[in-house]
PDB file as gemmi writes it, atoms N, CA and C in Angstrom:
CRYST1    1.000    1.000    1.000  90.00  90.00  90.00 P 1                      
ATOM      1  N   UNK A   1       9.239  11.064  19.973  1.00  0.00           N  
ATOM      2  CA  UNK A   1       9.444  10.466  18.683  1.00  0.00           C  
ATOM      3  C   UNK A   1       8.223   9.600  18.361  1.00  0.00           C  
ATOM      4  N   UNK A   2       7.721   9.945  17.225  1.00  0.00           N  
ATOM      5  CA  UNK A   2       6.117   9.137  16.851  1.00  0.00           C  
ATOM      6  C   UNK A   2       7.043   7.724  15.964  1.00  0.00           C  
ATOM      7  N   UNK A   3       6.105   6.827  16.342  1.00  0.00           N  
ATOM      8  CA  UNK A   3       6.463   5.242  15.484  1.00  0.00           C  
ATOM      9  C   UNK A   3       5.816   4.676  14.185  1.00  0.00           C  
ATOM     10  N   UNK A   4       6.740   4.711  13.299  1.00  0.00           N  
ATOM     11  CA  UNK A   4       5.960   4.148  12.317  1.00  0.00           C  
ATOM     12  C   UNK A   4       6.397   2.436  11.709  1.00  0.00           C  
ATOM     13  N   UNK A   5       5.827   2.069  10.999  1.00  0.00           N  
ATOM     14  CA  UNK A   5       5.671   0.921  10.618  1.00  0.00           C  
ATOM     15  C   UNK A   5       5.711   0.426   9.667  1.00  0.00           C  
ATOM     16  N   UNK A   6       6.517  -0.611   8.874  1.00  0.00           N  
ATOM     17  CA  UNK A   6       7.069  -0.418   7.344  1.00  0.00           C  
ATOM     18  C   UNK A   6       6.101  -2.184   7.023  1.00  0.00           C  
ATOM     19  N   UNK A   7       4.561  -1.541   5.989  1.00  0.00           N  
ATOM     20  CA  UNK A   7       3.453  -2.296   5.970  1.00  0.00           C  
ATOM     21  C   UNK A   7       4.061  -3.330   4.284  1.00  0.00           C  
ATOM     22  N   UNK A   8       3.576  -4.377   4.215  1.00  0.00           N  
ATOM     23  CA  UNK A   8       3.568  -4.877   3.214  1.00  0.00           C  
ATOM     24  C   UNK A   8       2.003  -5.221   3.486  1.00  0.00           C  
ATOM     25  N   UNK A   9       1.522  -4.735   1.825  1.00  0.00           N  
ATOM     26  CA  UNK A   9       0.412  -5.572   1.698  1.00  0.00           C  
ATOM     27  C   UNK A   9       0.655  -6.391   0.450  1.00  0.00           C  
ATOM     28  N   UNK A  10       0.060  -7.579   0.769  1.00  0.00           N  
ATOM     29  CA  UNK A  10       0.244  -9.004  -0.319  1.00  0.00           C  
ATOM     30  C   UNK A  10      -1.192  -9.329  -1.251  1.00  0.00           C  
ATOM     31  N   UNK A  11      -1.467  -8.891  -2.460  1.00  0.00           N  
ATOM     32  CA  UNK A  11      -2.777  -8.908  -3.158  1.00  0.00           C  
ATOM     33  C   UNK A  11      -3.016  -7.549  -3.535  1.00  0.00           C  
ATOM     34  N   UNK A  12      -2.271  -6.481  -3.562  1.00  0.00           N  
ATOM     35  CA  UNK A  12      -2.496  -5.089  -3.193  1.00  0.00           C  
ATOM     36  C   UNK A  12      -3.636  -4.655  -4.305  1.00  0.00           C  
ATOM     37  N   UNK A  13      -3.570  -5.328  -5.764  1.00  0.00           N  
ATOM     38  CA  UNK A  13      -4.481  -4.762  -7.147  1.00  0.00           C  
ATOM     39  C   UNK A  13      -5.887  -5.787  -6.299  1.00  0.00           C  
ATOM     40  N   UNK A  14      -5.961  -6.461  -5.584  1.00  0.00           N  
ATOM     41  CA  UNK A  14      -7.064  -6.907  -5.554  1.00  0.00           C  
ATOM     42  C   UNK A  14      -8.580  -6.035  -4.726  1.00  0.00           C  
ATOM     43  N   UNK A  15      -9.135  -6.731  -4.438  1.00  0.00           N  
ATOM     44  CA  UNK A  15     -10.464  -5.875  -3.964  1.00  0.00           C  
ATOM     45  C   UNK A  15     -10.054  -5.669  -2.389  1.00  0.00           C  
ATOM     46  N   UNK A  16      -9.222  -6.990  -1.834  1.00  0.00           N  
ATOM     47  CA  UNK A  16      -8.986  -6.756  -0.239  1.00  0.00           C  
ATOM     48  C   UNK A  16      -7.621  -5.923  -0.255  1.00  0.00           C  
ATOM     49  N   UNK A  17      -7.045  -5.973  -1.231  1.00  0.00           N  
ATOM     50  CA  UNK A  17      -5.544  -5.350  -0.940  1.00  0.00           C  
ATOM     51  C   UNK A  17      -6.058  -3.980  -1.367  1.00  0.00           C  
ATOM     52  N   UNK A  18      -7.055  -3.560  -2.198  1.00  0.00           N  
ATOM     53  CA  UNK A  18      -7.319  -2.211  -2.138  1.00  0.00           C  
ATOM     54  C   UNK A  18      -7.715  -1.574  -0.550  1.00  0.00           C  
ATOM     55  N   UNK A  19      -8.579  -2.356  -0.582  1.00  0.00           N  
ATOM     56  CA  UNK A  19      -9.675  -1.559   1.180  1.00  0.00           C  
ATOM     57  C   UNK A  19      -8.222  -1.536   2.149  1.00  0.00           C  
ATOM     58  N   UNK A  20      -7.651  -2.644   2.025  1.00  0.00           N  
ATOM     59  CA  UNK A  20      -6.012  -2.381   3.227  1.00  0.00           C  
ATOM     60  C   UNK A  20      -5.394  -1.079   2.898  1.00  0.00           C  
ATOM     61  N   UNK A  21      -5.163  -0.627   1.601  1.00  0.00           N  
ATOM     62  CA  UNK A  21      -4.398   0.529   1.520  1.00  0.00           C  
ATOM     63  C   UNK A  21      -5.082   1.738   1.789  1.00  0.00           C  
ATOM     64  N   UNK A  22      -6.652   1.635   1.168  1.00  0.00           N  
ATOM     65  CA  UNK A  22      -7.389   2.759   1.790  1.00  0.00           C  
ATOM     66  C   UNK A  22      -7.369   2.300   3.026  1.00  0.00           C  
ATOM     67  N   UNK A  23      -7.715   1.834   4.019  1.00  0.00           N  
ATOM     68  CA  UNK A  23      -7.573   2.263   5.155  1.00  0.00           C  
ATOM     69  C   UNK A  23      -6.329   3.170   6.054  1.00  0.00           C  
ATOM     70  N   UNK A  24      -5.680   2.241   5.452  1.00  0.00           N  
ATOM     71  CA  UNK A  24      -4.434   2.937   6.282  1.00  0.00           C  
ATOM     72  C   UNK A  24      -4.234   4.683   6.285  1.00  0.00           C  
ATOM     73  N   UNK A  25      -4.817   4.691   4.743  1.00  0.00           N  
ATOM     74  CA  UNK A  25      -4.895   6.302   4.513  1.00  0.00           C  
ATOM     75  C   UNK A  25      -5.488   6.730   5.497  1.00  0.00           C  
ATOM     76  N   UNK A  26      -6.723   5.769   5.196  1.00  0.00           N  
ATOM     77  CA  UNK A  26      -7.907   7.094   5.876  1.00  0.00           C  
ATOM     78  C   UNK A  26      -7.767   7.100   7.075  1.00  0.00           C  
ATOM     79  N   UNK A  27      -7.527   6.367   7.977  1.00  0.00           N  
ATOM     80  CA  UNK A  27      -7.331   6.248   9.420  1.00  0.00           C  
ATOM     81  C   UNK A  27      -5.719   6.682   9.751  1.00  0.00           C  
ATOM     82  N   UNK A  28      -4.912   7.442   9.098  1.00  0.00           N  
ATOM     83  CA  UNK A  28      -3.748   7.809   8.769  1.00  0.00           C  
ATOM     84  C   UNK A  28      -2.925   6.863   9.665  1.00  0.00           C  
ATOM     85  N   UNK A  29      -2.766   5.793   9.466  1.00  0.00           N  
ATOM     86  CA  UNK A  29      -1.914   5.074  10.276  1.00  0.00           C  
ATOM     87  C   UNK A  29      -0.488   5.328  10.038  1.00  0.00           C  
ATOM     88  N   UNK A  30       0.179   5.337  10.967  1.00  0.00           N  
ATOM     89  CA  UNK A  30       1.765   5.689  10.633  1.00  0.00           C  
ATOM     90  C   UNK A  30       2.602   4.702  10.065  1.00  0.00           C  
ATOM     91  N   UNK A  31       2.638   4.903   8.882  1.00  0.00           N  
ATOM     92  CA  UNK A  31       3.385   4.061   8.241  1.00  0.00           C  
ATOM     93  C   UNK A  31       4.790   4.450   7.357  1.00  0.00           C  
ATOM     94  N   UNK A  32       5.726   3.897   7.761  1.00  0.00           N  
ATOM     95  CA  UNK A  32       7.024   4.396   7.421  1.00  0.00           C  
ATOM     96  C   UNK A  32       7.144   3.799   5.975  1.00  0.00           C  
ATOM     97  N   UNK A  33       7.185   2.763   5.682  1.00  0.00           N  
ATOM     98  CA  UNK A  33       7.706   1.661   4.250  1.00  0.00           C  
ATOM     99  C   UNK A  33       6.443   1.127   3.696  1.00  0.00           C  
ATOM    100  N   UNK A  34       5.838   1.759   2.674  1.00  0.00           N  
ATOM    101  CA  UNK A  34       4.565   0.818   1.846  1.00  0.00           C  
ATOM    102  C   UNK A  34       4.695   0.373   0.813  1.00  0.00           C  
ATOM    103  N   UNK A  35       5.410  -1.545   0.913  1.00  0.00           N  
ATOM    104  CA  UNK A  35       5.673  -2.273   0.082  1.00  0.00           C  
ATOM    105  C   UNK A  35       4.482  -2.977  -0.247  1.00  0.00           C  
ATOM    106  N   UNK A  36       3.876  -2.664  -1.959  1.00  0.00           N  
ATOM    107  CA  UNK A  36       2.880  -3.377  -2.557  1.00  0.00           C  
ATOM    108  C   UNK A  36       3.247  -4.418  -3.178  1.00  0.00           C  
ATOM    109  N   UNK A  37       2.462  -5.999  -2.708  1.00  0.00           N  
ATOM    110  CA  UNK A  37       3.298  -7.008  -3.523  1.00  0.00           C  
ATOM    111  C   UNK A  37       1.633  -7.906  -4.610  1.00  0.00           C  
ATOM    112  N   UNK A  38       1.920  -7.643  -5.596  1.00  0.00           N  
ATOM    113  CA  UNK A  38       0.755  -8.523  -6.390  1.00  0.00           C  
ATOM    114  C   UNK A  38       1.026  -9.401  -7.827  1.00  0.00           C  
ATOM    115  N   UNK A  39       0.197 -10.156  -7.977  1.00  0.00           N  
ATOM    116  CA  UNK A  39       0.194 -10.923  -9.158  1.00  0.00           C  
ATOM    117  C   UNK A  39       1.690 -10.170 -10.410  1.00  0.00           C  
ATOM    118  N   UNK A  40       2.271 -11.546 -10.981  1.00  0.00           N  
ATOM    119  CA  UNK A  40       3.224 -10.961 -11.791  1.00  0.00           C  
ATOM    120  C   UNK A  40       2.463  -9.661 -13.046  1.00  0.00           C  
ATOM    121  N   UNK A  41       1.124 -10.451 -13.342  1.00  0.00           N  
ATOM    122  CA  UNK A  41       0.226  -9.380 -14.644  1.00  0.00           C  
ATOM    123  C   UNK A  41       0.226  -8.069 -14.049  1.00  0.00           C  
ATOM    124  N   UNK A  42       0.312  -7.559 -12.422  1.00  0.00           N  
ATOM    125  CA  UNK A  42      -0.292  -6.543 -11.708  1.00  0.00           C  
ATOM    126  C   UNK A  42       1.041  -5.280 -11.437  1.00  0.00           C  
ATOM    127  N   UNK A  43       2.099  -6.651 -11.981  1.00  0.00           N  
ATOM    128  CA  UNK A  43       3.456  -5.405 -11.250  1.00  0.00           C  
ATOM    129  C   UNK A  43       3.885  -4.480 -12.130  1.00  0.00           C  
ATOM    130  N   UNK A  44       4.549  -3.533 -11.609  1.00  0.00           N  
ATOM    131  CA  UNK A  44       4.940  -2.472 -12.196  1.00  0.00           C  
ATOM    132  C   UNK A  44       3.820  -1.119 -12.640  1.00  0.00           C  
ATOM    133  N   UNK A  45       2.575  -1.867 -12.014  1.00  0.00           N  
ATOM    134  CA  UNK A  45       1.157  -0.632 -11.846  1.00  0.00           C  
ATOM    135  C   UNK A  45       1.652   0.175 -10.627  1.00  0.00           C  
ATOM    136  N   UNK A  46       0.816   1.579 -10.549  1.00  0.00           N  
ATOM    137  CA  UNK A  46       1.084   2.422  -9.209  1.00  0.00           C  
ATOM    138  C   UNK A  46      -0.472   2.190  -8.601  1.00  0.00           C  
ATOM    139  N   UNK A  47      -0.140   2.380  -7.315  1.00  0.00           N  
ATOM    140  CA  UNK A  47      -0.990   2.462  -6.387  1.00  0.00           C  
ATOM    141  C   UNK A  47      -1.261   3.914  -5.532  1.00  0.00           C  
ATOM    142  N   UNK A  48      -2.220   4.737  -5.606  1.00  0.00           N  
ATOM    143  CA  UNK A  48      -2.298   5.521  -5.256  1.00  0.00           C  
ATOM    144  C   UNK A  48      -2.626   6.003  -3.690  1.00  0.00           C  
ATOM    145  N   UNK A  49      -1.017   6.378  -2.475  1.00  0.00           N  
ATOM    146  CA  UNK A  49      -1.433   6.478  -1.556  1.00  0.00           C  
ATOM    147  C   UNK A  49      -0.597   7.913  -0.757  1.00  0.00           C  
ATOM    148  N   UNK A  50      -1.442   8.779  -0.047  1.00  0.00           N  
ATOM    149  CA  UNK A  50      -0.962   9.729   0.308  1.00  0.00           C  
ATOM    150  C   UNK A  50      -0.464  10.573  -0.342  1.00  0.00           C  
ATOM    151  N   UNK A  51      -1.112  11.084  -1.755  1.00  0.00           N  
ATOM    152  CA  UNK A  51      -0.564  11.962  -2.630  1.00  0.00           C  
ATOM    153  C   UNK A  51       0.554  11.301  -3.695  1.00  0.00           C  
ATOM    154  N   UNK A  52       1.084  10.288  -3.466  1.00  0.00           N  
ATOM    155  CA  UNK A  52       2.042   9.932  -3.720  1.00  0.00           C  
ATOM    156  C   UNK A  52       1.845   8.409  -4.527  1.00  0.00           C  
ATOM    157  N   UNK A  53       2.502   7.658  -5.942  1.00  0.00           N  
ATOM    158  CA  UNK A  53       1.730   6.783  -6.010  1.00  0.00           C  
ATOM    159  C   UNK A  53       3.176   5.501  -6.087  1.00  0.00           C  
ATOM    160  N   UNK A  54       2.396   4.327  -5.675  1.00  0.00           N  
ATOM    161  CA  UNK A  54       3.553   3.753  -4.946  1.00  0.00           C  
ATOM    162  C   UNK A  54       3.519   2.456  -5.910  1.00  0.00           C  
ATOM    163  N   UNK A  55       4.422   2.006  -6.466  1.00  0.00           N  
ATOM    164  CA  UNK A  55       4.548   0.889  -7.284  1.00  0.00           C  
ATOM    165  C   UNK A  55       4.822  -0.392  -6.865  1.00  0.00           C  
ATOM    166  N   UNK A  56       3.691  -1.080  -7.567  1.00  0.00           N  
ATOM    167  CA  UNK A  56       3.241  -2.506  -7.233  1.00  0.00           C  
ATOM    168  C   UNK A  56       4.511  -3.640  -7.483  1.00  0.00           C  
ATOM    169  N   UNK A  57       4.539  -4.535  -6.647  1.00  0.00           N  
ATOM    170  CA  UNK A  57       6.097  -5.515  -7.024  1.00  0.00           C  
ATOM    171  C   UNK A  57       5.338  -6.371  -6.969  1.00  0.00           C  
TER     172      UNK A  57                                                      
END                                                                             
């Protein structure tokens, strides 16, 4: 059974909360739950990860 890991990133629209989400891609880290949390102006944007695009809270 492989382990994954349910990530919050906090700043996600920003410049460091971007490079966190690309990484995880690119280094395909196993991640089960990718909760994006940013600025109230930022929520309800998608974030684009793994084909799939994941909405900002």
């Amino acid at each position: 059974m492989s382990q994954s890991f349910d990530i919050a990133v906090i700043g996600a629209t920003g410049t460091v909360g971007e490079t966190v989400v690309q990484v995880l891609e690119e280094r395909n880290f196993p991640v089960g739950n990718l909760h994006l949390l940013a600025s109230i102006e930022s929520a309800g944007h998608s974030v684009p990860f793994r084909g799939k695009n994941v909405r900002v809270r």
